[in-house]
C-alpha positions in Angstrom: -242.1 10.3 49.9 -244.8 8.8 52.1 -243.8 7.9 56.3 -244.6 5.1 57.9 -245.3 5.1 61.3 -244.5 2.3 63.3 -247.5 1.1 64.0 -248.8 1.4 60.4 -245.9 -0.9 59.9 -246.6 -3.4 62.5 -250.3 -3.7 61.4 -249.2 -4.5 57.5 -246.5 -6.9 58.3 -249.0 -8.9 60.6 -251.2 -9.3 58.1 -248.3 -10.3 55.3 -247.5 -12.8 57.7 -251.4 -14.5 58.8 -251.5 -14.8 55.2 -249.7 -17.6 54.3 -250.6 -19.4 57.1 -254.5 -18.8 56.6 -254.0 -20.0 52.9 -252.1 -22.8 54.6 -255.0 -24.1 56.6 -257.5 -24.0 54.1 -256.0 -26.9 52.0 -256.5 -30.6 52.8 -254.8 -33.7 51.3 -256.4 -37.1 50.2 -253.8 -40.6 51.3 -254.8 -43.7 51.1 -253.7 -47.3 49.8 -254.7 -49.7 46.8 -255.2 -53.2 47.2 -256.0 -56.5 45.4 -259.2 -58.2 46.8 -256.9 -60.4 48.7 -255.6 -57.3 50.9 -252.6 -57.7 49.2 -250.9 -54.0 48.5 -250.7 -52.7 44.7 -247.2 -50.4 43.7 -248.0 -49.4 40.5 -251.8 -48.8 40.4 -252.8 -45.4 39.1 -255.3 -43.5 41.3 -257.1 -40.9 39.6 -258.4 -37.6 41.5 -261.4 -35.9 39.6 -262.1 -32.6 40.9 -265.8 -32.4 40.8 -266.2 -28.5 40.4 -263.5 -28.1 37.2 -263.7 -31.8 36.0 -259.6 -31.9 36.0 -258.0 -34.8 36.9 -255.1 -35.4 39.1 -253.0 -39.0 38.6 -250.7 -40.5 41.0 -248.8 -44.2 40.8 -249.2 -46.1 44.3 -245.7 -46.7 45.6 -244.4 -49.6 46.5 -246.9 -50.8 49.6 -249.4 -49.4 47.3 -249.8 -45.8 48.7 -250.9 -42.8 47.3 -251.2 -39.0 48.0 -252.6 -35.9 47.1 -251.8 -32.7 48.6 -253.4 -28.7 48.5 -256.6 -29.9 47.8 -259.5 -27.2 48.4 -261.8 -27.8 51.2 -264.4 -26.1 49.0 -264.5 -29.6 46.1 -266.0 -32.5 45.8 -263.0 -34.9 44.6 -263.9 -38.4 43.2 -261.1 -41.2 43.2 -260.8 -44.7 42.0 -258.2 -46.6 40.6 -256.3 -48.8 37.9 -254.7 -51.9 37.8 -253.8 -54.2 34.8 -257.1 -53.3 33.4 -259.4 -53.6 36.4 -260.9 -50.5 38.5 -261.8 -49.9 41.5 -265.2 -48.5 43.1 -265.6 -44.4 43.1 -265.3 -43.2 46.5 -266.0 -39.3 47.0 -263.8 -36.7 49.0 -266.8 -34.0 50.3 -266.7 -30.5 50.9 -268.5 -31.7 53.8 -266.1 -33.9 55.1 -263.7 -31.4 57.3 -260.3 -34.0 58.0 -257.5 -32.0 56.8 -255.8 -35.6 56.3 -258.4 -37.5 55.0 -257.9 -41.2 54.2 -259.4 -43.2 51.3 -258.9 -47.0 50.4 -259.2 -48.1 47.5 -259.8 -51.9 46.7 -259.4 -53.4 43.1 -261.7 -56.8 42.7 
């Protein structure tokens, strides 16, 4: 059976425990709100969140006051997002890799 000294100990459980919270800070999230082209909030629109890197698509229904959110995005993507109401769309905006807001905010307007 292998010992463990104590600092051999100390040294692995410090680096068990930056884990998390390095994975932690290399995600971002994308919140934002759609609207009519009066200004007037949307609940029920469906936002659409196309990652630009695997092409998959992430959906979310606006809440009432028209809100949306997507959370653990990778800083590392492009993400495209429009969105959908009673048949009309909104204007593609794009989330970039560039852009380094860990809470980045996108409004979406439906004409």
């Amino acid at each position: 059976m292998r010992k463990w000294t104590a600092a051999a100990v100390v040294a692995l459980l410090t680096v068990l425990l930056a884990a998390p919270l390095t994975a932690q800070t290399q995600v971002r999230s994308l919140q934002g709100q759609v609207t009519n082209d009066r200004d007037q909030p949307l609940s029920g629109a469906i936002v659409y969140l196309k990652n630009t890197k695997t092409m998959s698509v992430k959906t979310y229904i606006t809440e009432k006051g028209g809100n949306y959110r997507f959370n653990a995005l990778s800083p590392n993507v492009d993400y495209e997002a429009y969105a959908e109401y009673q048949g009309k769309k909104s204007d593609t905006k794009t989330l970039s890799s560039f852009d380094n807001r860990r809470n980045a905010t996108i409004n979406l307007k439906i004409k």
